[in-house]
Every structure is written in structure tokens, then in C-alpha cells.
N, C-alpha and C positions, 0 to 999 in steps of 0.2 A: 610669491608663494606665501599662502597664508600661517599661523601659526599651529590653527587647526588640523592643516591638511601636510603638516611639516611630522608632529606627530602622530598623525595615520600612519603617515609613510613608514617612521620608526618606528611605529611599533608591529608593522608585518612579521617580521623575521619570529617575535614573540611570540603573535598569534599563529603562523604557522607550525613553529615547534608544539602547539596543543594542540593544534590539529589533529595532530598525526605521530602520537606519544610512541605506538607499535613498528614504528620504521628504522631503522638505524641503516648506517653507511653512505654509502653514495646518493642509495636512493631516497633516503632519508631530506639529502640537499636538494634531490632531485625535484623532490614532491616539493621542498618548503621554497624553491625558487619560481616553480611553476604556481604554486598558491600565491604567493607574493605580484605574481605578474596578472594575475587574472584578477587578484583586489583592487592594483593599481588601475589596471583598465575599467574595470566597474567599482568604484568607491561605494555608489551610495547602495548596492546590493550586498555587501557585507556589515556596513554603516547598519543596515536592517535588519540584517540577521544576529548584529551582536545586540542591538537595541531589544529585542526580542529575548534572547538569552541569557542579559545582564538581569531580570527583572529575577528578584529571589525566587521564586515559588516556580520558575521553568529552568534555573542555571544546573543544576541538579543533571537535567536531561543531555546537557551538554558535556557532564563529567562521566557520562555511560555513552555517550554517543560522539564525540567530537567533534567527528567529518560532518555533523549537522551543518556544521557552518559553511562547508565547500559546496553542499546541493546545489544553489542556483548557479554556483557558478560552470556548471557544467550543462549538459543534455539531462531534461527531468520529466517523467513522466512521460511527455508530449512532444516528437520532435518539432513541431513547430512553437514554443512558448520561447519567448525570449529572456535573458536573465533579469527583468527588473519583473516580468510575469511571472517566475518561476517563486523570485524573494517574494512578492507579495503573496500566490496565493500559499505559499508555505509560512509565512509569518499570520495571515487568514487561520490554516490549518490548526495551529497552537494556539492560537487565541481565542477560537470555537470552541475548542475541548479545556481550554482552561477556564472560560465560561458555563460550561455546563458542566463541569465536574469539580472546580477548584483544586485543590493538588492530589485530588484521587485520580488524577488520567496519566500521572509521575509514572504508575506502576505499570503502566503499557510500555513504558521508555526504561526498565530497569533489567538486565542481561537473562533473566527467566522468563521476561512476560507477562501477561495477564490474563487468568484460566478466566475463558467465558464460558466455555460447556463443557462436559465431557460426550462423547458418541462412539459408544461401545467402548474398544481398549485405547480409543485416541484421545489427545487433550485440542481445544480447539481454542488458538490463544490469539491476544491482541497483542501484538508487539512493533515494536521500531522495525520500520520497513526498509528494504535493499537502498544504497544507497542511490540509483538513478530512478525507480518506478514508482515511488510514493514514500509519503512519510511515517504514512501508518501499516500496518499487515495482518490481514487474518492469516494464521497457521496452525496448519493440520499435522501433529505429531505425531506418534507410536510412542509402546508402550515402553520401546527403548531410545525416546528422544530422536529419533530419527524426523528431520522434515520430511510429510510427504506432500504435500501441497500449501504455496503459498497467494496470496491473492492482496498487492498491493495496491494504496490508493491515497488520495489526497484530497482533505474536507476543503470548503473555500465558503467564501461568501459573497465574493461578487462576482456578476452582478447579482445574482444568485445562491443561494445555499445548495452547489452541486456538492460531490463525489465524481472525480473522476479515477478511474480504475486503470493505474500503468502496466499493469502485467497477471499473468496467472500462472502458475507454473508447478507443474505435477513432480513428479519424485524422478529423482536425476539416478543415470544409469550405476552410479555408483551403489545403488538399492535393487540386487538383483531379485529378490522375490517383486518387486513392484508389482506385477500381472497380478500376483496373485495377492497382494496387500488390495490393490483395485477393485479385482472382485469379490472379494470378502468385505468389503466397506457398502458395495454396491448393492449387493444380498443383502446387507443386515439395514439398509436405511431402504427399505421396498422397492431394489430398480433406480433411486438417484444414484445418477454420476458422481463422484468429488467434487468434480469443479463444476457442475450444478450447481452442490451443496452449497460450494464457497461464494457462488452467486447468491445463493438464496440468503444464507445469513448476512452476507455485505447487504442486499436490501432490507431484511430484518432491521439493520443498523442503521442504514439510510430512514428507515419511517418513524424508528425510536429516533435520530436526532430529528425529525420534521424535515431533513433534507427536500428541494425542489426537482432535481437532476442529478438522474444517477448518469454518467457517461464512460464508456467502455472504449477502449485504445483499438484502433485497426493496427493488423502489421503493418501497414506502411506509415503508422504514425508512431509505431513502437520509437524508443529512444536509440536502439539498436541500428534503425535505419541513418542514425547520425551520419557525415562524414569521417568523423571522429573514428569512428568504430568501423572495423575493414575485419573479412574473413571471419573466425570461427565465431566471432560475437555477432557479429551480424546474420550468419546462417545459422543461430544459435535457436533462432524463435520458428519452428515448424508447426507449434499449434496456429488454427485457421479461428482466431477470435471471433472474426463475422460470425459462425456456423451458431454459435454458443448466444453470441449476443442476441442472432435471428431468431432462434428457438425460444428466446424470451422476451420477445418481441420487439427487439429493438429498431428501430430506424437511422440509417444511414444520415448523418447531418453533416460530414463533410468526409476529405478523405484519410483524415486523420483519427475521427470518432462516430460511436454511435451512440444516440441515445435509446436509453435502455427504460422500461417503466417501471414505477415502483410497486406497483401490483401485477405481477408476471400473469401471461396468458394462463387457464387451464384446463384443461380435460373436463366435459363433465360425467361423470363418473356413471351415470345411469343410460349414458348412448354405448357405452363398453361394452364387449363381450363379459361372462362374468370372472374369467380368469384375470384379465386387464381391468376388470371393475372392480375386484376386489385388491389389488394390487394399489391402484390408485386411488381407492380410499384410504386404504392404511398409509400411503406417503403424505397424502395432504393433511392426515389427520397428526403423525409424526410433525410433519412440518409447524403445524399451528402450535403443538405442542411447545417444539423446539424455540416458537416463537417467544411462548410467553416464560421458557427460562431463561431466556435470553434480556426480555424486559425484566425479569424480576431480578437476575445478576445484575444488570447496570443498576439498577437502584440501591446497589448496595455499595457504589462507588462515596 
């Protein structure tokens, strides 16, 4: 045994207790001997992710996020990516955005967020994404901080400069006006859905960073579908992703994803009746709008 890999090993137990700062008791050991066991099995998937987080100008994200460093070693995004896919294109993910923004992309990683637009009484923010469906998140609040829709996803760069999209997920039952937060968002942005919506600006984003591939999770690729995961989590995903992805014209590329294009299908407005043509001019024209405050906020990164 090397000397190198003699202090790996001692120093789990360390790196586990940061991990996982909010745990106390049993579980607490619980969590820091299963971490321990999942770094020893994959070394050089943590080896990557600390390599990643040690650098000054990202360690920061790790002192508001911890469990960053557990991601790969669980189910991420894609039930089929394996944990040394999962460290790469998430060490990929951080080092695109620290490329293109230098330590202004810190403030997506800090426990409020990052205001990209407002739409109507909602804020529509860039933040630290769930801890298995990506690592970034668009999120749709209210005026009382309530999530109503989130839409996580993870930048890469090989082989290719995608975006793949681990989940979407509308306002939880615990939000009993929901129906009618829905259709009051749906009215006031001319007829788009939410998670339209939250398609349309994750492409917004996709052509602001030049991304090549945007790609969208089937349920049977969801991470959910894991072994890991039995009962209420796994019957937890009743939205039909295909329907969403189809609508904007994606194509089926395996049975885990589909790609999606970065210039969505649309209407054109003059073959309308005139109640559906005036309708759908005012969304696309909303939309283009929405576009360029969208380019003019990131510039101000």
C-alpha cells in the first residue's frame, strides 16, 4: 500500500464529517461510513471531485453545498452514466461556467440563488440543483418564496458542448392553490405552460452559452428508475417527459434520452385563426423579449 493511498484512506472519515455538517446521531455515522465505503471503492472519482473544489475561486461552492462531493458517487442525472461519467461531466460542468463567468457563476451556488428574470409576481432564479438530477437549476418561485417549478440539468463538454436535462418538476402537493398558481402564470405569459416556459429559457441558455446538444431524460432513464430507489421515489415521477420533449421537437436517441433542438418548432402565426394568431404572436414576441433580458442579465455576470 502506497503512501499516497494510506492517506486517502485516513483521511475519509474527515472528509466525510464535511460532507454532511446537518446530520447528527446514528445517522450521522450512518451516512459517514457509507461515504467512506463508496470513496474506497472509487478513489479516483472523489480524487476528482476534490481536485475540482480545492481550486480557490470554486472551494467557496463547497462551503454552501457539501454533498457536491457525494454526486458521482451515487445515481446522477442518467440512470445509465457510470460513476467515473458522472465525476467527469460534473467536474466538465464547473469548469465551463468558471470559464465563462470567472467567479461570477459563485452566486448560482450561494443559498438564495441567482435572479435571472422576473415574470409577473415570480423570480426566475439560477441556483444549485437537487442533489441527483443535475448540478445547476432554473427555479420558478412566488412571491412568498415558495418553489413552483424546477428544471435541473448539467453543462458538459464532451464529446460535445451538451446540456442534459435530469428532471422537471412542477409545484408539490404540499402548494394547495397550485391549479390555480398554473393558471394564472399560463394567462399572464399568452397560453405557455410553466414547464414550457422552463424549456424555453433552459434553451435561451443553451444558445447564450453556444451549447451543441440540448438533451432531455426519458422516465425510464430518470435516476429514480435506479435499483437503489424502490416504492414512493420511484413512482414519484408521473410527469410523461417524452410528451414535452415531442412538442418541441425532440427526437428519441435512445431509451434513456432525447434530443431536443435548440431552435424549438413554431407556429406560424399568419396560417391561425385570428383568436390563436393573435395569441401566438404576443407569446413569441414575449418570448424574444424574455430572450434578450435574459442575454443582457448574464452580461452582467
Amino acid at each position: 500500500m502506497s503512501a499516497n493511498y494510506l492517506n486517502f484512506v485516513l483521511s475519509l472519515p474527515k472528509v466525510a464529517e464535511a460532507v454532511y455538517p446537518d446530520i447528527h446521531g446514528l445517522k450521522k455515522l450512518r451516512y459517514n461510513a457509507r461515504f467512506c465505503l463508496w470513496s474506497l471503492l472509487k478513489p479516483g472519482v472523489l480524487k476528482q471531485m476534490q481536485e475540482l473544489f480545492d481550486q480557490p475561486d470554486l472551494k467557496t461552492i463547497t462551503d454552501v453545498n457539501p454533498r457536491l462531493l457525494e454526486k458521482p458517487l451515487k445515481p446522477y442525472v442518467c440512470l445509465n452514466w457510470r460513476p467515473e461519467q458522472r465525476a467527469k461531466k460534473i467536474y466538465e460542468h464547473f469548469k465551463t461556467l468558471h470559464e465563462m463567468y470567472g467567479r461570477g457563476f459563485i452566486d448560482f451556488y450561494s443559498n438564495e440563488g441567482w435572479l435571472l428574470a422576473e415574470i409577473m409576481d415570480c423570480k426566475l432564479l439560477l441556483c444549485a440543483g437537487p442533489e441527483r438530477e443535475g448540478s445547476l437549476a432554473l427555479k420558478l418561485t412566488d412571491e412568498n418564496n415558495r418553489d413552483l417549478f424546477t428544471l435541473a440539468f448539467n453543462l458538459s463538454t464532451t464529446p460535445h458542448r451538451d446540456i442534459h436535462i435530469g428532471a422537471l418538476q412542477g409545484p408539490g402537493d404540499h402548494i394547495s392553490d397550485r391549479g390555480e398558481i398554473i393558471k394564472s402564470l399560463t394567462r399572464s405569459i399568452h397560453g405557455l405552460r410553466p414547464k414550457a416556459l422552463m424549456l424555453e429559457v433552459l434553451l435561451m441558455l443553451a444558445r447564450e452559452w453556444q451549447v451543441d446538444n440540448v438533451f432531455g431524460i426519458t422516465n425510464k432513464g430518470h435516476i429514480y428508475q435506479a435499483l437503489r430507489y424502490t416504492g414512493s421515489k420511484r413512482s414519484s415521477i408521473t410527469y410523461n417527459y417524452a410528451e414535452l420533449w415531442t412538442e418541441y421537437g425532440g427526437e428519441q436517441v435512445s431509451k434513456f434520452m432525447y434530443k431536443i433542438p435548440l431552435q424549438p418548432p413554431r407556429k406560424d402565426p399568419s396560417t391561425l385563426k385570428k383568436t390563436k394568431r393573435r395569441l401566438y404572436t404576443k407569446r413569441y414576441a414575449w418570448i424574444e423579449e424574455t430572450q434578450d433580458l435574459v442575454k443582457t442579465r448574464l452580461s452582467e455576470l
